[in-house]
N, C-alpha and C positions, 0 to 999 in steps of 0.2 A: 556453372550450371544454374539455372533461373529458375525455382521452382515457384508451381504453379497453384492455385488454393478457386476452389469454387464455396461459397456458401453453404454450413451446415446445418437444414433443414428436416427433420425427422427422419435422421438417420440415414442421409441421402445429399451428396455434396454436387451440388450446382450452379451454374453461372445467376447471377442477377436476371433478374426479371428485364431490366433494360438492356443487359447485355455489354454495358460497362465494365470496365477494367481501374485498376488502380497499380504502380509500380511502388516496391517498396525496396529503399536505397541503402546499401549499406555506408555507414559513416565515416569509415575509414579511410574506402577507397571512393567513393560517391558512386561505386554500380548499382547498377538496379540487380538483384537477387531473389526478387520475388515477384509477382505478379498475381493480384489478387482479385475477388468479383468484389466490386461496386455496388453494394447493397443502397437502395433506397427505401420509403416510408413502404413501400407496395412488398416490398422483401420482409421488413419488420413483421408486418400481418401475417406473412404465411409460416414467419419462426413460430410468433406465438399463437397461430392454430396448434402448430405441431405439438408445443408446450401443455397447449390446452387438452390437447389431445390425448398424451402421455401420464396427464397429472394425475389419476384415479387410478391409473396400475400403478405407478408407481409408489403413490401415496399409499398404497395396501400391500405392497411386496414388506417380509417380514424383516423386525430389526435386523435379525440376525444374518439375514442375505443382504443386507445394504451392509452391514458391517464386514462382512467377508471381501464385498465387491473391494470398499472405500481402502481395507486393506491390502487386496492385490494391489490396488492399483497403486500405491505408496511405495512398494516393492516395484513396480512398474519401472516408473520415477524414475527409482534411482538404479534401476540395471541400464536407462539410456542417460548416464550421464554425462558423456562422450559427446553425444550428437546434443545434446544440451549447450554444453560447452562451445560448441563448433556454432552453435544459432545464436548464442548470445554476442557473441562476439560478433556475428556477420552481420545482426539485425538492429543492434543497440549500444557497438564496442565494449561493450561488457566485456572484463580480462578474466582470465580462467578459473584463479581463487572466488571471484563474486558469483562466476555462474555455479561453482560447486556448491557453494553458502546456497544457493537458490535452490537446486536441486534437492538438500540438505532439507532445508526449513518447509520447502513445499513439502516431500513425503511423509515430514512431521507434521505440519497440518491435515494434511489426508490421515494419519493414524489419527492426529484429536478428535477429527472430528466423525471418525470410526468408532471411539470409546464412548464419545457421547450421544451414539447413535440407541445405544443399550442406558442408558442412564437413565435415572426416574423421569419420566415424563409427567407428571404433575404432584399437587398435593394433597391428602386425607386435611379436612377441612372441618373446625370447629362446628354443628349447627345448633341452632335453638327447640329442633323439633324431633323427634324418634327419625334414623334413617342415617344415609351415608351423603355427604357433602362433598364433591371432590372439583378442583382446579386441575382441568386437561389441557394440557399441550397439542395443539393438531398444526399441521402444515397451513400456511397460506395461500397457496397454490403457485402461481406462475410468478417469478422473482428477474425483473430486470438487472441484472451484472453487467459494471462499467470496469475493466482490469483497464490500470496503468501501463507503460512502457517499463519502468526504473528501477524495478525490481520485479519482470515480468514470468519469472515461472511461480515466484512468493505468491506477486498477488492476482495472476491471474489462478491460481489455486484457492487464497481465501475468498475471492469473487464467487465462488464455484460452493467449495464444498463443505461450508455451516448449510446452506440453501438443501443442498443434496441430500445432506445429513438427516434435516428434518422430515424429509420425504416430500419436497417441493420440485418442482420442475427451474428449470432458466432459461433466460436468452441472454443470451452472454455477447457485450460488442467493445471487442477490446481495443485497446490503442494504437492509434493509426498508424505509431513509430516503429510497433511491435505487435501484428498481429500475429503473426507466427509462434512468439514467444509466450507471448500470455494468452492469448486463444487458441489455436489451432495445435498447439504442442499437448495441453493442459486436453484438449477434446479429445485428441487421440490415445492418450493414454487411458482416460478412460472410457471410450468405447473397446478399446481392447482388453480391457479389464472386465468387458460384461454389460457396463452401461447400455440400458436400451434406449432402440432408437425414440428421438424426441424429449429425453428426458433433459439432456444439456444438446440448446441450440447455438450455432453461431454464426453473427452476420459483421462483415464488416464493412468498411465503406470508404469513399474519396472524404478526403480530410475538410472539403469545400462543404460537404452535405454533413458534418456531424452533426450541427447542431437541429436539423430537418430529423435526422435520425433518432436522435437520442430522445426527442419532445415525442415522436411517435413511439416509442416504445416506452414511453413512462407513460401518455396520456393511454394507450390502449388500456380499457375497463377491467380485461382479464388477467392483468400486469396487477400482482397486489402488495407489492414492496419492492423495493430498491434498493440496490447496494452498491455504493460508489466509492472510488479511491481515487484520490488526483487532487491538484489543484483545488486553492479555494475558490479561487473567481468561476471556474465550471462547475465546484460543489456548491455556490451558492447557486446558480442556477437551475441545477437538478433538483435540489432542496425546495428550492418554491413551486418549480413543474408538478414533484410529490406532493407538496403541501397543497397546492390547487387540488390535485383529485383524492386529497384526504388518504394520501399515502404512505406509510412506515417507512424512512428511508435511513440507513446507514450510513453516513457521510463520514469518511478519514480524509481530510486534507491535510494541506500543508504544515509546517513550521516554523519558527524562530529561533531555534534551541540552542540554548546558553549549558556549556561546559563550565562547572565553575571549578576554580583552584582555589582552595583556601591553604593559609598560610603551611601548615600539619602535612601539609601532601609530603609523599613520599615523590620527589620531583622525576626520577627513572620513570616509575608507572606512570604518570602525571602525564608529563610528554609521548610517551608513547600512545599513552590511550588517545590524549585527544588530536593528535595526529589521524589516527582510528576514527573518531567518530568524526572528523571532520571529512577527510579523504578520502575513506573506502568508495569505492562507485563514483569515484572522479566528485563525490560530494552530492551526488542527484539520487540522495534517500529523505525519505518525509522527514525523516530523524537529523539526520546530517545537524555537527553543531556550526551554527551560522558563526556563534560569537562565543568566544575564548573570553572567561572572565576570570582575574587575576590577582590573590592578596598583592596590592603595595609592595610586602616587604619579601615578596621574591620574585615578583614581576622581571627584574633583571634579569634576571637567570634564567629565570622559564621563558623569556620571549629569545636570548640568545639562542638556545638548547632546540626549543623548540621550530625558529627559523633555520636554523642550521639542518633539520632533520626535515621538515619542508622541502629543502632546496635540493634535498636528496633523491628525491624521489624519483625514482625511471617511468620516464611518460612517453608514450607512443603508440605503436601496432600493438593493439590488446590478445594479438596471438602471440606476440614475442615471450618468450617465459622471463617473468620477472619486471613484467610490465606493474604499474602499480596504477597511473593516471592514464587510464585509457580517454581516447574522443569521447564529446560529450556526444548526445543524440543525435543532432546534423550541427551545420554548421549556423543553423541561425541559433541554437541554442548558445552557442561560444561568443556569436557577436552580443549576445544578452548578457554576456556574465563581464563579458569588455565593456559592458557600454557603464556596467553599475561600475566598474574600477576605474573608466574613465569620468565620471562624473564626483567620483569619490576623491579623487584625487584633484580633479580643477578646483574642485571646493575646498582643499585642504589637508586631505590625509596623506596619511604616510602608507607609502608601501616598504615592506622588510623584505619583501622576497614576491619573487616572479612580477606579475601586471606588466606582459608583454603581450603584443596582440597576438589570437590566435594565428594557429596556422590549420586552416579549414575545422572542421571541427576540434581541433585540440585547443585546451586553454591550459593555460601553466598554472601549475598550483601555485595560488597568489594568498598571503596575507599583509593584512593592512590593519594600521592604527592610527587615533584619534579621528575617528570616524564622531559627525555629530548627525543632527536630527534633522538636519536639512538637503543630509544627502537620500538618493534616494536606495544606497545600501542599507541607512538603518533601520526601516521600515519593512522592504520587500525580501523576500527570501530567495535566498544565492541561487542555489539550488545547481548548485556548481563547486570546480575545485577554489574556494574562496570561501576567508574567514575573515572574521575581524576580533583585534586583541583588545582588551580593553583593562583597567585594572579597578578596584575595589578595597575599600578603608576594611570594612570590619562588616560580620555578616549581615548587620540590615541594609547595608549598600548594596552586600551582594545579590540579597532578596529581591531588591527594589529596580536592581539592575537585570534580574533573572524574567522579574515581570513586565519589564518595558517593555510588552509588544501585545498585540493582539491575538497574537497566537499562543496555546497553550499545548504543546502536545508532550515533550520528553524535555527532559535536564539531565546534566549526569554532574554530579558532585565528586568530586576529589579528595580524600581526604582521608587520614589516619584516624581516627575519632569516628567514631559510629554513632554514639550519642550523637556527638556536636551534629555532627550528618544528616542526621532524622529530623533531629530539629529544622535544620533547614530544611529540608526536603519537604516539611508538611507548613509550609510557608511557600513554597513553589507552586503557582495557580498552572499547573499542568496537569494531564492525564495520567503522564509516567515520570517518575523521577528513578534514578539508578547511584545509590551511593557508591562510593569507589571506584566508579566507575562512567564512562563515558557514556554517550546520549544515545549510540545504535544498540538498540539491545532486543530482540522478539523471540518469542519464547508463544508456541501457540496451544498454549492450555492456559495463558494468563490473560487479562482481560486488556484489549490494548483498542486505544483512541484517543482522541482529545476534549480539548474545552475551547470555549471560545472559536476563533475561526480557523480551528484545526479541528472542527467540525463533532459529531455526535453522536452516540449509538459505542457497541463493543464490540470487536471481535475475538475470539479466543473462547476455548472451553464449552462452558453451559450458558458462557453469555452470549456467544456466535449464531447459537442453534434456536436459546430464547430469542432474540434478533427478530427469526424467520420463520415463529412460530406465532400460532394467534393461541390465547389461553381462554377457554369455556369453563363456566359453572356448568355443573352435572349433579342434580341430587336425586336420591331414589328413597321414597320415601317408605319405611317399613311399618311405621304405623296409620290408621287409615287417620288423615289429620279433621279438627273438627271446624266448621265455618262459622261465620255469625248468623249467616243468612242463608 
């Protein structure tokens, strides 16, 4: 069955202006499963009328009825986690554990950013004159949301709802791989929840016109921040677009994230975990750790243990129960992850396990070692079922080897030692580091991003909502104050 999606424009779902279509493919079996409207720049405008439109009821409806809404709708969530399950898989090969985890973490985002809807909103402020000094929190109005594919009910939720929280409107235009999953699933729930119409809009579009798209809805005037998830080469883009019209933008891109093992590891959890953060979602999470890094003096061991447990892995049809490595997105994403193993390899490296070419979107879970700086795996991000092992003298190798890249976003350190831990950990030029622990880690009441070009801005908590709020001085003077003149 080919289900059908028109554009959601204040509260009211309709074909494109041009009357375009778009097919959206599932990856497993290459059917088309969905057919969607073809949004162009003339579509964008009539979202954020709606937006514009909405923004002053909405922005006045009370805490406490946005917070009741934000928490049905979290309850929503997860009573369709069934058909959750059933679209992840048809629209992104996502296997059943990762869409549960989504479902999971998204209705936890909808409760955070429910609690912070009630939270102080500014602060009583020191002044130098008789009277009340206060720092106010108010909405910004109309908030551009760009959701990813790769995690699309997580983030096409955090796209959504710190904005919603704050009492902002959106136009939400999610990824071309998965608009179902991160837009249209994510709208439905909460218009069923209460949401009124125009407060969350959505447009999607053919993948040929995004970049036409995306420039018009960042440049429209009444668009007053941004919030983007994805790739860095498209979050630099968006980032400048913002930065031209003097825009607040949120950018969470990419990674390079280093798993490290220091000698103390307890090698059971060790192996298990970074198996974990390397593989879950066939490896295509911001977090995913790219490179395995290794004390010397058990690198033997851990790279036996740990290829051996690689090579285990059940990879296929991500409805088979017990699939572990489902298809990547389509199948050009698989020739991208073969082409870094195939150049890795002419140059030199070793592979220990898999680096066999796909088969249509499936890649084998591949690790490889003595990887150098010439290939072009150790710069670009996998973003795939692929790692690379590497080993390490003593911890300022490991340091020095954690920050060899331009990307900063998560670490996860290994280790029995908690001091020795921290110490590293606060020598790691990232966003997040995770002792004990592997590199996928989100938790949506904590402050999560990066540095460098894993991009800028927080989401989580009271730092999600500050985000997508603008902050005013407000003073009332009670005594009548005296002039010079």
């Amino acid at each position: 069955m080919t289900t059908r999606r028109g554009l959601v424009i204040g509260g009211v779902e309709a074909p494109a202006l041009s009357g375009r279509e778009v097919e959206d493919h599932n990856p497993f079996t290459g059917e088309v499963h969905a057919v969607l409207a073809a949004g162009g720049v003339e579509d964008v405008t009539r979202a954020v009328d709606a937006a514009q439109a909405a923004f002053a009821e909405w922005a006045g409806v009370s805490p406490f009825a946005r917070r009741k809404l934000l928490l049905g709708a979290a309850d929503l969530l997860e009573s369709r986690a069934e058909e959750a399950v059933e679209l992840v898989a048809r629209e992104v090969g996502g296997v059943r554990g990762w869409a549960l985890f989504n479902v999971g973490l998204a209705a936890e985002v909808l409760r955070e950013a429910a609690a912070a809807v009630t939270a102080p909103q500014g602060d009583v402020l020191a002044t130098q004159h008789g009277g009340l000094s206060l720092g106010v929190r108010e909405p910004v109005g109309v908030v551009a949301a760009f959701a990813p594919w790769n995690a699309p009910l997580i983030l096409g939720t955090r796209a959504v709802a710190a904005p919603l929280a704050a009492g902002n409107t959106v136009v939400l235009k999610p990824s071309e791989a998965a608009p179902l999953a991160c837009g249209y699933f994510i709208a439905d729930v909460l218009r069923d929840a209460g949401l009124p119409d125009g407060v969350l809009n959505v447009v999607t579009n053919d993948p040929a016109d995004a970049a036409e798209v995306a420039q018009a809805l960042v440049a429209d005037p009444r668009v007053r921040a941004v919030n983007f998830t994805g790739s860095t080469g498209v979050g630099r883009i968006i980032g400048e677009l913002a930065a031209r019209h003097l825009k607040p933008a949120v950018l969470e891109l990419g990674g390079k994230n280093a798993i490290v093992v220091l000698d103390d590891a307890d090698l059971d959890h060790a192996v298990a975990a970074a198996v974990f953060g390397v593989f879950h979602n066939a490896g295509q999470i911001c977090m995913s750790g790219d490179r395995v890094l290794v004390h010397e003096a058990i690198a033997d061991e851990f790279t036996a243990r740990f290829t051996a447990k690689v090579a285990s892995l059940p990879t296929g049809d991500p409805t088979a129960p017990g699939t572990i490595i489902g298809p990547l997105v389509d199948a050009r994403s698989a020739k991208r992850v073969a082409a870094l193993v195939a150049d890795a390899r002419a140059k030199g490296a070793t592979v220990l396990t898999g680096g066999d070419e796909p088969t249509g979107a499936l890649h084998p879970a591949t690790v490889l070692t003595d990887v150098t700086p010439d290939m072009d795996l150790h710069h670009g991000e996998a973003f795939g079922p692929l790692c690379v092992l590497a080993t390490f003298t003593d911890d300022d190798h490991a340091a020095a080897l954690a920050n060899d890249t331009e990307h900063g976003l998560t670490c996860g350190i290994l280790t029995e030692n908690g001091v020795r831990g921290l110490a590293l950990a606060r020598r790691i030029r990232t966003g997040i580091v995770h002792v004990n622990d592997q590199t996928v880690g989100d938790e949506p009441q904590a402050p999560f991003g990066g540095v460098g070009s894993s991009g800028y801005g927080r989401f989580g908590g009271r730092w999600g909502v500050e985000a997508f709020s603008n902050t005013r001085w407000i003073t009332v003077a009670t005594d009548r104050p005296h002039y010079p003149f």
